[in-house]
VEXDREN-2710 file (C-alpha; in Angstrom, 1 decimal):
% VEXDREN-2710
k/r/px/py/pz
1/UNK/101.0/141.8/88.1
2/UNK/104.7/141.1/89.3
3/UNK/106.1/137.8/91.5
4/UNK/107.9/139.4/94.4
5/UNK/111.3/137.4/95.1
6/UNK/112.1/137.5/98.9
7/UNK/114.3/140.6/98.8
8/UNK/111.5/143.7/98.4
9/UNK/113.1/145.6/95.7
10/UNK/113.7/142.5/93.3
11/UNK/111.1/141.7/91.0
12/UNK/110.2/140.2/88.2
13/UNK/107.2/140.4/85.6
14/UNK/105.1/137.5/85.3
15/UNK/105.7/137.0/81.5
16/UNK/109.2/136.4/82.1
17/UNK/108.7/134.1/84.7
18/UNK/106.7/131.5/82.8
19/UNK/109.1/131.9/80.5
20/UNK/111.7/130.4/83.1
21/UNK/109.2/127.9/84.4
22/UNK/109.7/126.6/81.1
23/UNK/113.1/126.4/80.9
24/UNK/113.8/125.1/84.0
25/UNK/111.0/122.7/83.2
26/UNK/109.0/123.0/86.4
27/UNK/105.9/122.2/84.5
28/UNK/107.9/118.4/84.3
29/UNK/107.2/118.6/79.8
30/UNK/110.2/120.4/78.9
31/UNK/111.5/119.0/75.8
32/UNK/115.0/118.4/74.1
33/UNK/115.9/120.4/70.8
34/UNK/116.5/117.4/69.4
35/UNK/114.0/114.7/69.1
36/UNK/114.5/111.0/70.4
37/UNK/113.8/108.4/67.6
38/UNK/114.8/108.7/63.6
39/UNK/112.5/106.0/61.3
40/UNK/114.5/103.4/59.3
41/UNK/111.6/101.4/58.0
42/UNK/112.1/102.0/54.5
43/UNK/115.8/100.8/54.7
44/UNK/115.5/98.1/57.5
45/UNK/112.6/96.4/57.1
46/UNK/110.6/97.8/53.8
47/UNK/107.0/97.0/53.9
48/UNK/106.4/93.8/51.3
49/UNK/104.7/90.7/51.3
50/UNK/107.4/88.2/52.9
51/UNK/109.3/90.3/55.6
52/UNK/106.7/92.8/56.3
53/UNK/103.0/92.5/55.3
54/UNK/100.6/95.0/55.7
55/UNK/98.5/93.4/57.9
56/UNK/97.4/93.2/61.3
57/UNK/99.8/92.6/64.0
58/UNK/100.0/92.6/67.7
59/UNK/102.4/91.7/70.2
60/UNK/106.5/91.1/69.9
61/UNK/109.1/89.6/71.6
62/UNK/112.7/89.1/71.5
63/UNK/114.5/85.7/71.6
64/UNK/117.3/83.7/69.9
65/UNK/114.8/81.7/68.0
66/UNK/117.5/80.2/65.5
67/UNK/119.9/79.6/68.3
68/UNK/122.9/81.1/66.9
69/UNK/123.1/83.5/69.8
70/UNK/121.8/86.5/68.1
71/UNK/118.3/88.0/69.3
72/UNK/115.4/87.9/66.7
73/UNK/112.2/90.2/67.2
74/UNK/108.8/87.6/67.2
75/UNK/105.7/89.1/66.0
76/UNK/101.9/88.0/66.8
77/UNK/100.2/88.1/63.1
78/UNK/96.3/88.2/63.5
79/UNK/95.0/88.2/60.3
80/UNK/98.2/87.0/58.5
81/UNK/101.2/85.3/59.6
82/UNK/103.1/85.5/62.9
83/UNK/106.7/86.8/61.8
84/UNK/110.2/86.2/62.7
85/UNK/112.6/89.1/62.2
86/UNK/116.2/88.4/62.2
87/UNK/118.7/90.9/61.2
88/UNK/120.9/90.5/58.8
89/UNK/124.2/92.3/59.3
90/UNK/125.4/92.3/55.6
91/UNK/122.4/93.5/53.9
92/UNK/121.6/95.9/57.3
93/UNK/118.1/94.9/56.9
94/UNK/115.8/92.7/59.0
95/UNK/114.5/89.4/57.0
96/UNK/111.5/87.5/58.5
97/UNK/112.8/83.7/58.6
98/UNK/109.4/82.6/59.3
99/UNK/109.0/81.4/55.6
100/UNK/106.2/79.9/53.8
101/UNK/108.3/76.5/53.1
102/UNK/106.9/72.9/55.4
103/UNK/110.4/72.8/54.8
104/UNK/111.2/75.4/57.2
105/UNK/112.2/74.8/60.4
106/UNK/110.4/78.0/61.6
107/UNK/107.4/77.0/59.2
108/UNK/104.7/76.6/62.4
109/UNK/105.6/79.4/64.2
110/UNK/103.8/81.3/61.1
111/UNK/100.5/79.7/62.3
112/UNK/98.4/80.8/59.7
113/UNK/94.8/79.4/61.2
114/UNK/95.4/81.5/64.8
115/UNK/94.7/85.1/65.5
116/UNK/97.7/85.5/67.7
117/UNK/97.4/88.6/69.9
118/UNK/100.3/87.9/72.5
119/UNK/103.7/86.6/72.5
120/UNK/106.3/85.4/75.4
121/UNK/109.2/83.3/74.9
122/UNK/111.7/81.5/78.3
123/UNK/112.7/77.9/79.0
124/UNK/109.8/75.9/79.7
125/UNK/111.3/72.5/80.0
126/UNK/115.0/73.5/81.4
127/UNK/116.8/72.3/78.2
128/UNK/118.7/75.9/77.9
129/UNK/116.7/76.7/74.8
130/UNK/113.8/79.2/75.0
131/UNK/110.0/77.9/74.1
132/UNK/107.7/80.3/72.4
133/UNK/104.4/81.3/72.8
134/UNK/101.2/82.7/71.3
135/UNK/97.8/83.6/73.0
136/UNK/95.1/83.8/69.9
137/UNK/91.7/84.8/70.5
138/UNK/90.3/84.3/67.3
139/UNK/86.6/85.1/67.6
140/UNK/86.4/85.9/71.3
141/UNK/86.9/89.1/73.0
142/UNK/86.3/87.3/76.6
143/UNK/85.3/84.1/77.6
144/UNK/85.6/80.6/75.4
145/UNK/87.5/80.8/72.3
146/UNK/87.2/78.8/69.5
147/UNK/91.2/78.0/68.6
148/UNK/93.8/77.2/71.5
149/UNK/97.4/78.7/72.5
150/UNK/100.1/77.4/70.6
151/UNK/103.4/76.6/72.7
152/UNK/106.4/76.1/70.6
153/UNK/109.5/73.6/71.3
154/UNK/112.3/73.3/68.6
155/UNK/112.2/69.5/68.7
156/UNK/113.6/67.2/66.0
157/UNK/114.8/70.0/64.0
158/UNK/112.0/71.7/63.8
159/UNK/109.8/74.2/66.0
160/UNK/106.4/71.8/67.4
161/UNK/103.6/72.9/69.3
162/UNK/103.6/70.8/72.6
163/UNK/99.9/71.9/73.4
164/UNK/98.9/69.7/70.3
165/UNK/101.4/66.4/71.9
166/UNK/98.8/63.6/72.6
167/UNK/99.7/63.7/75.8
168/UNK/98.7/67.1/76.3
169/UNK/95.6/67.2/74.7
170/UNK/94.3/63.9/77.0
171/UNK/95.0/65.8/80.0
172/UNK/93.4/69.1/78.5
173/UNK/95.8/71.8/79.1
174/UNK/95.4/74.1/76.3
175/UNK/93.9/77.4/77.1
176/UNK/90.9/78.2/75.0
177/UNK/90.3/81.7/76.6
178/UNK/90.3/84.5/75.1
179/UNK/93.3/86.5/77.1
180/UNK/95.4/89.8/76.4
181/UNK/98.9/89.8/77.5
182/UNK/101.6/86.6/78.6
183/UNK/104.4/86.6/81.0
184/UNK/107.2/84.4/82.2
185/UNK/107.9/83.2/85.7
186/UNK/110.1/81.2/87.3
187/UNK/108.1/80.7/90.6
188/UNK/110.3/78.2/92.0
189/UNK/113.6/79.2/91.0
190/UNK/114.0/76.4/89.3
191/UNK/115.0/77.6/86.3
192/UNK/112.1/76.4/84.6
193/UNK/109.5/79.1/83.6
194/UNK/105.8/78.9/83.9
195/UNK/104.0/81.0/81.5
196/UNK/101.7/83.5/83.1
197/UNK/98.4/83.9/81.1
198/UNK/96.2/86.8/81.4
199/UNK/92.6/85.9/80.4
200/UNK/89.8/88.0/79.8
201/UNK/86.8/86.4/81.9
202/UNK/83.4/86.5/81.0
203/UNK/81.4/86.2/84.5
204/UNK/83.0/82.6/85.7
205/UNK/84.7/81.4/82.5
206/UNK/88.2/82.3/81.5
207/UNK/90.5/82.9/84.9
208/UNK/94.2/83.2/84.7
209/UNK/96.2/80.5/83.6
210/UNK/99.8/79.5/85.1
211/UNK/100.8/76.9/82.2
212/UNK/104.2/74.8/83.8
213/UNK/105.8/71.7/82.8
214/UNK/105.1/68.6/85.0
215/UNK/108.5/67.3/85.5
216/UNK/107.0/63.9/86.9
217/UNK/105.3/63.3/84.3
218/UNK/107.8/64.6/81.7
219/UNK/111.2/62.8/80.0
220/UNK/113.6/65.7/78.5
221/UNK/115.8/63.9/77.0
222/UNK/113.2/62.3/74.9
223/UNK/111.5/65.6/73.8
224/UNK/108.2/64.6/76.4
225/UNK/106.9/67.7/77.8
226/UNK/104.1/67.1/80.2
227/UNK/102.1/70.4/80.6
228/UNK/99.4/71.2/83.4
229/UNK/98.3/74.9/84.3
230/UNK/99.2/75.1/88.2
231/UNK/97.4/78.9/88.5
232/UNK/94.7/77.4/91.2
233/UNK/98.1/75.9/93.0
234/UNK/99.9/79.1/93.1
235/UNK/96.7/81.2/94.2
236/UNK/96.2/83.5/90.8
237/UNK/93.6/81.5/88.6
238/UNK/91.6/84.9/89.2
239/UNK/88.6/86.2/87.3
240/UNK/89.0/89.7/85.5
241/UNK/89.4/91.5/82.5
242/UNK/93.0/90.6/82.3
243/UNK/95.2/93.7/80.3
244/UNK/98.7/93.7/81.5
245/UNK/101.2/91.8/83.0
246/UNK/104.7/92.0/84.5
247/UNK/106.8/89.9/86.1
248/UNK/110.1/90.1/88.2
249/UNK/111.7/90.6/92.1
250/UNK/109.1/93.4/93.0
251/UNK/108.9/93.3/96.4
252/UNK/112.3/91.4/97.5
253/UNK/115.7/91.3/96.0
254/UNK/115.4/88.6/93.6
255/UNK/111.6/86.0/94.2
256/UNK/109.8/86.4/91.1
257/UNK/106.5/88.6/92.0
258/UNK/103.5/89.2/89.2
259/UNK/102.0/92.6/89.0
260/UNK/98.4/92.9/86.8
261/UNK/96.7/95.6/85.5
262/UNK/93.1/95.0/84.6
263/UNK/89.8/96.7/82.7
264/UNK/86.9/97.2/85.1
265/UNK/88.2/95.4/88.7
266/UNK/91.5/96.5/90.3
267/UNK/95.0/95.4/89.6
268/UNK/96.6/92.7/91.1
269/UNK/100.4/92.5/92.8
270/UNK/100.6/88.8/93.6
271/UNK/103.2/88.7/96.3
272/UNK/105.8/85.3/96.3
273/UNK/105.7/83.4/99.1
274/UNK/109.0/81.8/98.6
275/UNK/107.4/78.4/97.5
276/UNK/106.1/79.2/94.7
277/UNK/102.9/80.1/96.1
278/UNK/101.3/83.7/96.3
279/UNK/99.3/86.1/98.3
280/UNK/97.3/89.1/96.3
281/UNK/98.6/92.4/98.2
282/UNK/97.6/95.0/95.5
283/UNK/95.5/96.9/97.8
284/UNK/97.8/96.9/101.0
285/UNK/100.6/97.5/98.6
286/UNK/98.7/100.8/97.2
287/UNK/98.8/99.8/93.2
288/UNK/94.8/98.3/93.3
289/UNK/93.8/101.4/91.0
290/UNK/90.6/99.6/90.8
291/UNK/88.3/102.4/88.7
292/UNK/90.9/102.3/85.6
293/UNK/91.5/100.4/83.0
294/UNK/95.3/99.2/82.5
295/UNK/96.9/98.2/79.4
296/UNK/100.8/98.6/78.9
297/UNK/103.3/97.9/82.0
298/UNK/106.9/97.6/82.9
299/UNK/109.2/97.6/85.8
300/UNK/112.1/99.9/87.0
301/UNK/114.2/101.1/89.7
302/UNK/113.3/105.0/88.7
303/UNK/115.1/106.5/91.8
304/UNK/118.2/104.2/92.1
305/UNK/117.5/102.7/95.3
306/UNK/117.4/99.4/94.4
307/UNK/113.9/98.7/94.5
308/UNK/111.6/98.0/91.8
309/UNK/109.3/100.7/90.8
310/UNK/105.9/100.3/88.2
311/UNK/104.9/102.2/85.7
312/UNK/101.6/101.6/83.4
313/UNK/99.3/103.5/81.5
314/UNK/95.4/103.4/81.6
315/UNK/93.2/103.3/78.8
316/UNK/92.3/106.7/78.3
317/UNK/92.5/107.5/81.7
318/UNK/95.6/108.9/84.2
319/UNK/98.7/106.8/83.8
320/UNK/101.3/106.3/86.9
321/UNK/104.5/105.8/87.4
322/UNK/104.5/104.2/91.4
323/UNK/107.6/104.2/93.3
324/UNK/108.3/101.7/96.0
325/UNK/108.7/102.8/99.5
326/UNK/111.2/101.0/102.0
327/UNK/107.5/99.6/104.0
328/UNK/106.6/98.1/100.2
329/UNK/103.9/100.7/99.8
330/UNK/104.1/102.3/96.4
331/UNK/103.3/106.6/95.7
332/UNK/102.1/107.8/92.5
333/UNK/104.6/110.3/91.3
334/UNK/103.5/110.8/87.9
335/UNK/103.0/114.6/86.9
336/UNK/100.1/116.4/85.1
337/UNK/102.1/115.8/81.6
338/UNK/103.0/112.5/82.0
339/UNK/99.3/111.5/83.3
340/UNK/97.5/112.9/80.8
341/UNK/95.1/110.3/79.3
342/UNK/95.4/108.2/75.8
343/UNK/94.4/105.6/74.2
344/UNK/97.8/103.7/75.6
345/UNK/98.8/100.6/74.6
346/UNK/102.5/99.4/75.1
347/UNK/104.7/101.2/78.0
348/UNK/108.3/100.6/77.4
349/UNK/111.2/101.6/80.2
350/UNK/114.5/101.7/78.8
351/UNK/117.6/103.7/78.3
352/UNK/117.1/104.8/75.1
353/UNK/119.8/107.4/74.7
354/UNK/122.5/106.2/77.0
355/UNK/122.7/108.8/79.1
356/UNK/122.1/106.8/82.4
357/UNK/118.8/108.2/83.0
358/UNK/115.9/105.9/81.7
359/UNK/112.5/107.0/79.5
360/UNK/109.3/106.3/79.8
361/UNK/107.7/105.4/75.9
362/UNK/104.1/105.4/75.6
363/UNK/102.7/103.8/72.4
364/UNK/99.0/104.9/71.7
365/UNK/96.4/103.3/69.2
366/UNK/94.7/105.8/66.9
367/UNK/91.3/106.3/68.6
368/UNK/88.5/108.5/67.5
369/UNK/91.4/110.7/66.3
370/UNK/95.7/111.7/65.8
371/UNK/97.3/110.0/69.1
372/UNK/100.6/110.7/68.8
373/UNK/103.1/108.5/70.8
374/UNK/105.0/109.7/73.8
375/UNK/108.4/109.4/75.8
376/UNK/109.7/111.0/78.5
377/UNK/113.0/111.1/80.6
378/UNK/113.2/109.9/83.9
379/UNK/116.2/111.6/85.8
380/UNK/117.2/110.7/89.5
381/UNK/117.4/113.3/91.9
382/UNK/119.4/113.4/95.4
383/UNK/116.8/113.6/98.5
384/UNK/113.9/114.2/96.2
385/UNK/111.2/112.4/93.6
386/UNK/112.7/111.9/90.1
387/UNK/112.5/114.5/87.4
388/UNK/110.0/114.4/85.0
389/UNK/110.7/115.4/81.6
390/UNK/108.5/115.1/77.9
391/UNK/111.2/115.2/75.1
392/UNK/110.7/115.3/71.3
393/UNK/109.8/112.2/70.2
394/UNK/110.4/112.6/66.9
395/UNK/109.4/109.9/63.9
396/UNK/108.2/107.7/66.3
397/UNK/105.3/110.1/67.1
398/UNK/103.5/108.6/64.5
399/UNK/99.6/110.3/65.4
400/UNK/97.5/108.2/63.3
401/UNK/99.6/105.0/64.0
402/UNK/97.2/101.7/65.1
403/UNK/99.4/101.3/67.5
404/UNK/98.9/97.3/69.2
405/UNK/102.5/96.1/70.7
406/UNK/106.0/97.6/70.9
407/UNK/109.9/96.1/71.9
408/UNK/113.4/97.1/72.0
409/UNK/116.7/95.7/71.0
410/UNK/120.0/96.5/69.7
411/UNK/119.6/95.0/66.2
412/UNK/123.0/96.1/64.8
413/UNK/125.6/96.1/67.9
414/UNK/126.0/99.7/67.8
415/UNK/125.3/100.0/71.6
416/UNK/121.8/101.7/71.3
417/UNK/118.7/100.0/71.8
418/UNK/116.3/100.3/68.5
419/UNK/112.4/100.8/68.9
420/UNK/110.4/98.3/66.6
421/UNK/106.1/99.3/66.7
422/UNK/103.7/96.8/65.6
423/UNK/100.3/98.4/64.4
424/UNK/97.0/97.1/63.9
425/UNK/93.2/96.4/65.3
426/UNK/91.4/99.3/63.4
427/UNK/93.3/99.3/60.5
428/UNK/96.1/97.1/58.5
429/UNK/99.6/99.2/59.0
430/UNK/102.9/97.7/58.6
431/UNK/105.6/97.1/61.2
432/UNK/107.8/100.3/61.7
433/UNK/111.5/100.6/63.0
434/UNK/113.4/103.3/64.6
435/UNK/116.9/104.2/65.8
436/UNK/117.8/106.5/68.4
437/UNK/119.1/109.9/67.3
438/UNK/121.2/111.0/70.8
439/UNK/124.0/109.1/72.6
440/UNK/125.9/108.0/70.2
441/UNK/129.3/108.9/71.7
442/UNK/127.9/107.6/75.1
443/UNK/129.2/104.3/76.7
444/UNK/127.1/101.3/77.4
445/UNK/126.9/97.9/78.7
446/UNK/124.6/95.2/78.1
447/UNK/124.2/92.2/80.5
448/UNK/123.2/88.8/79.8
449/UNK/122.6/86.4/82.5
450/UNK/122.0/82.3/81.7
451/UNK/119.8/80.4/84.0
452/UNK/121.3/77.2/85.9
453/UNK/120.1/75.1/81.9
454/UNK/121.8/78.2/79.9
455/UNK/118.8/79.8/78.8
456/UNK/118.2/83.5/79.2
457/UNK/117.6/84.4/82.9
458/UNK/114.5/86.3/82.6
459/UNK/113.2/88.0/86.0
460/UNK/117.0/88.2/87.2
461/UNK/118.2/91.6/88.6
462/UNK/121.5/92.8/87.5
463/UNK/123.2/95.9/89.5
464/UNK/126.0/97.9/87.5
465/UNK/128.0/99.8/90.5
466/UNK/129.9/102.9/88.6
467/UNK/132.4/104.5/89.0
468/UNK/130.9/107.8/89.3
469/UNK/127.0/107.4/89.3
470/UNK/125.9/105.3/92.2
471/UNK/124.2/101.9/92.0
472/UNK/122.0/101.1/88.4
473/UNK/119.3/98.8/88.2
474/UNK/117.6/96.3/85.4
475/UNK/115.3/93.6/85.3
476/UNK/115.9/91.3/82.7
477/UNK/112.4/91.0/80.9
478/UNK/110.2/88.6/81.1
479/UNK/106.8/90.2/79.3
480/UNK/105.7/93.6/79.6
481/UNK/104.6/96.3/77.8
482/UNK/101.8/95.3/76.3
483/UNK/100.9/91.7/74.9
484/UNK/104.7/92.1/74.3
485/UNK/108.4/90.7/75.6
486/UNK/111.5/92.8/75.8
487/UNK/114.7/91.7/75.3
488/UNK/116.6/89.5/77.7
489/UNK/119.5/91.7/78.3
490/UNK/120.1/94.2/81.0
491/UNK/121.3/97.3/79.2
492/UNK/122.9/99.9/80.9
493/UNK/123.5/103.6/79.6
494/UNK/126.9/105.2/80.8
495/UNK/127.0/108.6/79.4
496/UNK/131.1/108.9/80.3
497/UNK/130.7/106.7/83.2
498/UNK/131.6/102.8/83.6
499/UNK/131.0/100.2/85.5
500/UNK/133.2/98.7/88.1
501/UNK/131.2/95.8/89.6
502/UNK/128.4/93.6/88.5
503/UNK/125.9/92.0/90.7
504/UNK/123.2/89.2/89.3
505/UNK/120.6/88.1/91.8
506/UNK/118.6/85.3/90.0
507/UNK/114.9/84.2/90.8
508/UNK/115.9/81.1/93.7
509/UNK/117.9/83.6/95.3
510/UNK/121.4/83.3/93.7
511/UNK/123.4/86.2/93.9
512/UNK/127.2/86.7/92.0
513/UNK/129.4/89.5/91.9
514/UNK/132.0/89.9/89.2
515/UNK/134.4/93.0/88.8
516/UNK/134.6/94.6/85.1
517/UNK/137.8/96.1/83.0
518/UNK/137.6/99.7/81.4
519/UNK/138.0/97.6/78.2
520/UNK/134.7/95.5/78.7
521/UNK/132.5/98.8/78.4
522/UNK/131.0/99.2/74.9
523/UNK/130.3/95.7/74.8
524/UNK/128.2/92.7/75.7
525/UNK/129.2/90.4/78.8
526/UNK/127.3/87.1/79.6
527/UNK/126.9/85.5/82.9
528/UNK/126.9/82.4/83.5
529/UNK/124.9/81.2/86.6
530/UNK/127.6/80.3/89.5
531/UNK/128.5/76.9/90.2
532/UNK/128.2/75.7/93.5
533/UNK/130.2/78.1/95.8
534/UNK/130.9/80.5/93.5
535/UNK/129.3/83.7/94.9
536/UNK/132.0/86.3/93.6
537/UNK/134.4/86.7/90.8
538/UNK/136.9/89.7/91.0
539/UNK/139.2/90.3/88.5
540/UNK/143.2/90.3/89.2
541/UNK/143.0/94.1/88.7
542/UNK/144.3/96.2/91.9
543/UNK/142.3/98.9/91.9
544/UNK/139.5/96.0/93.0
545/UNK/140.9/95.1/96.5
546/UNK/140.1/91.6/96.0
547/UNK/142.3/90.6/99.3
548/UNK/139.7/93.1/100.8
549/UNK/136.1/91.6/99.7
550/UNK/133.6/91.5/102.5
551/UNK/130.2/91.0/103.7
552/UNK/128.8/94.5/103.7
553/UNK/125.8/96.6/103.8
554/UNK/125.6/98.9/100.5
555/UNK/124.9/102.0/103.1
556/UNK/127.4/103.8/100.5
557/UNK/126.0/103.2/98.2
558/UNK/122.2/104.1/96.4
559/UNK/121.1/100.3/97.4
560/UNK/119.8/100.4/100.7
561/UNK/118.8/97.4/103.3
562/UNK/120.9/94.4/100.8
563/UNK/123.7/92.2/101.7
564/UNK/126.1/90.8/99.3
565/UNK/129.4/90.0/98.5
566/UNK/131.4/92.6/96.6
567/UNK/134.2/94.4/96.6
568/UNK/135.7/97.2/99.7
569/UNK/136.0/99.5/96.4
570/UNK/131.8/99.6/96.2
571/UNK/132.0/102.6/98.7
572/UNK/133.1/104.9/96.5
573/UNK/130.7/104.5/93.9
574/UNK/128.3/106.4/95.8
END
């Protein structure tokens, strides 16, 4: 047999073709020589008793729980106790601060009696200082539990769980449900987050809950934090076997939307009305998916055209990676490879080797068998879908890991985001760490925007426009993956690229533009949320044309059908 090329004499035999198909990876699994993740478990976070115990664990999340302005990784404990990693940059190791000391001022957070499962952490209250908090089932797989959510405020030195005020327990707010994953959301864009919980119903009992602060009722200053679950205000205290949930501007420039995945009914993508309020659209939208079984989520702009694509994974069933149309329709575009069924857990989209293009990690739980974890890179392609690409994934393949909850950070402030894997369910399995192998002598810039208290901005959009590379796009987190909560920084790989303008566009429809210096690459800028009448920032630089800053339509530009303020230089980015 022989492929015939379009000229008659030319040809090829087959063999030798497949061999090309390979290397020009149209099969979309390709992979790197090199593989992606190196372990460090044995040097950064040793398994033991006090910083980690070979236990069960679930889901993590990343905060400044200490609040000296570093990040620490928090980590759901089900059968022992929930864990507070904070690295520490003289010893290069990772020490959980969570200590068994009353003492302590972390001491609660350990919550010995709860069988946490999920973990989120934003400003509840708008006093700039992020709450935390923990979904426990204990004995329930759906319906009534038998031991409440914990919400934790660091109050009179110490961390205190509001749901156990007096106030709050007269007017009956904590969630006895047994639920999978928790989100963030500032619905309002107030500032102030509601947390989003995803419940596991049993027939009637157990809908979503939407657990806000009620300012009315509430006195800051004084540390009183009135609590009431507004899901049946907002339209989403709906019944289901509640998996996954994301939350950020999915379906406009910056309104916090909520996207769900869920086991045995379809998803849900509730759609902001702009007061707070929200209409379900999953099925118009094209993401309902109803004969699957969602677990891990997260959210991305895959193609670079500014709008927010989804990508989740499906208990042993097809994952998908949906890009958003300009009608806010979403396609599948996930290949063979990339679909393939597992027992998934966490999805994490990030940047991993700073190479501008982002991957797609999938974490799987050892079921019935090895189920080696996955990644893949996500390229961007002119006129045309992505590129699809399975790379060597190295340590963190890890087949017969119990894999339960997953999140990224830059521990040591080397520029590259480090993959921490929290295992568990079926079998007791320490907490492993890994750091990237590739990239190193790429640039990078990570983003930190502060709500209108000073708190971490989570569901913002920040825009890097490069120099050479078009228009890039993150969302800071505010809960994905699975039961789990990224970091609440907007990292950007570079490869040799760098950035010339930044663009925030916060959840009440803020937007600020501020121009960047060659020498601010490599490092980690923070932005403040604009005073009144302070839309753009441009620096004194020349090359910025600051005399020359307009009202323009980014039709140069990858972003497509947004106004802002920013500088005449943007159209050359293209």
């Amino acid at each position: 047999f022989f492929f015939f090329f379009t000229q008659p004499h030319v040809r090829m035999p087959i063999f030798i073709l497949e061999k090309l198909l390979f290397l020009f990876d149209l099969s979309g699994r390709g992979q790197s020589t090199e593989s992606m993740f190196q372990v460090v478990t044995e040097t950064m976070l040793p398994p033991d008793r006090l910083n980690n115990p070979t236990q069960l664990n679930y889901g993590m999340a990343v905060t400044d729980v200490d609040g000296d302005g570093d990040l620490e990784v928090v980590v759901a404990g089900y059968n022992g106790p929930n864990l507070v990693l904070k690295y520490d940059g003289s010893e290069k190791k990772l020490v959980n601060i969570a200590i068994d000391d009353v003492n302590s001022p972390y001491y609660a957070l350990r919550d010995r009696a709860g069988n946490a499962i999920g973990v989120t952490a934003c400003d509840v209250d708008g006093d700039g200082r992020e709450e935390i908090y923990f979904l426990n089932t204990n004995d329930a797989y759906s319906g009534r539990a038998t031991y409440a959510d914990k919400l934790f405020k660091f109050r009179n030195g110490r961390f205190e769980d509001l749901l156990s005020d007096e106030l709050n327990v007269q007017r009956g707010v904590s969630n006895r449900m047994a639920g999978r994953s928790v989100a963030c959301v500032d619905r309002k864009g107030t500032g102030r987050y509601s947390v989003y919980v995803a419940n596991y119903a049993r027939g009637n009992v157990g809908p979503h809950v939407l657990l806000e602060m009620d300012e009315a009722a509430s006195d800051v200053t004084q540390g009183i934090i009135a609590l009431s679950d507004a899901a049946a205000q907002a339209g989403v205290n709906k019944l289901t076997g509640g998996r996954g949930v994301v939350v950020g501007p999915i379906l406009s420039d910056s309104k916090s939307d909520v996207f769900c995945d869920n086991e045995n009914g379809p998803n849900f993508l509730f759609k902001n009305n702009g007061d707070g309020t929200y209409v379900e659209i999953a099925r118009e939208a094209g993401v309902e998916d109803k004969s699957q079984h969602g677990r891990g989520v997260a959210l991305a702009d895959f193609n670079g055209d500014g709008k927010t694509d989804i990508v989740y994974g499906n208990w042993n069933g097809p994952h998908r990676l949906y890009l958003q149309g300009s009608d806010s329709k979403f396609r599948n575009i996930a290949t063979g490879g990339f679909a393939t069924p597992s027992p998934i857990r966490t999805v994490i989209a990030a940047d991993f080797d700073n190479d501008k293009e982002l991957e797609v990690f999938f974490n799987n739980i050892a079921y019935r068998g090895a189920a080696p974890n996955r990644v893949f890179r996500v390229s961007r392609r002119t006129n045309a879908d992505p590129l699809i690409q399975e790379l060597k994934v190295g340590d963190a393949a890890e087949p017969q890991g119990r894999g339960t909850g997953g999140t990224v950070t830059d521990l040591d402030g080397d520029g590259l985001l480090d993959l921490l894997l929290a295992h568990g369910e079926s079998a007791q399995q320490p907490i492993s760490v890994f750091k990237v192998k590739q990239g190193s002598s790429n640039q990078w810039l990570r983003v930190i925007p502060r709500t209108q208290f000073g708190a971490f901005a989570r569901g913002a959009k920040v825009t890097a426009f490069t120099n050479q590379s078009g228009a890039l796009t993150r969302i800071i987190d505010s809960g994905s993956g699975y039961l789990c909560e990224m970091e609440p920084v907007a990292h950007f790989g570079l490869g040799s690229d760098e950035v010339k303008v930044l663009e925030v566009s916060w959840p009440d429809g803020t937007t600020f533009t501020r121009a960047l210096q060659t020498g601010e690459m490599n490092s980690v800028v923070e932005i403040s949320y604009p005073k009144e009448g302070e839309v753009t920032v441009l620096t004194s630089d020349t090359q910025v044309h600051r005399a020359h800053t307009t009202e323009l339509t980014h039709t140069c530009c990858p972003l497509q059908e947004k106004k802002a303020k920013v500088a005449h230089i943007l159209c050359g980015f293209g």
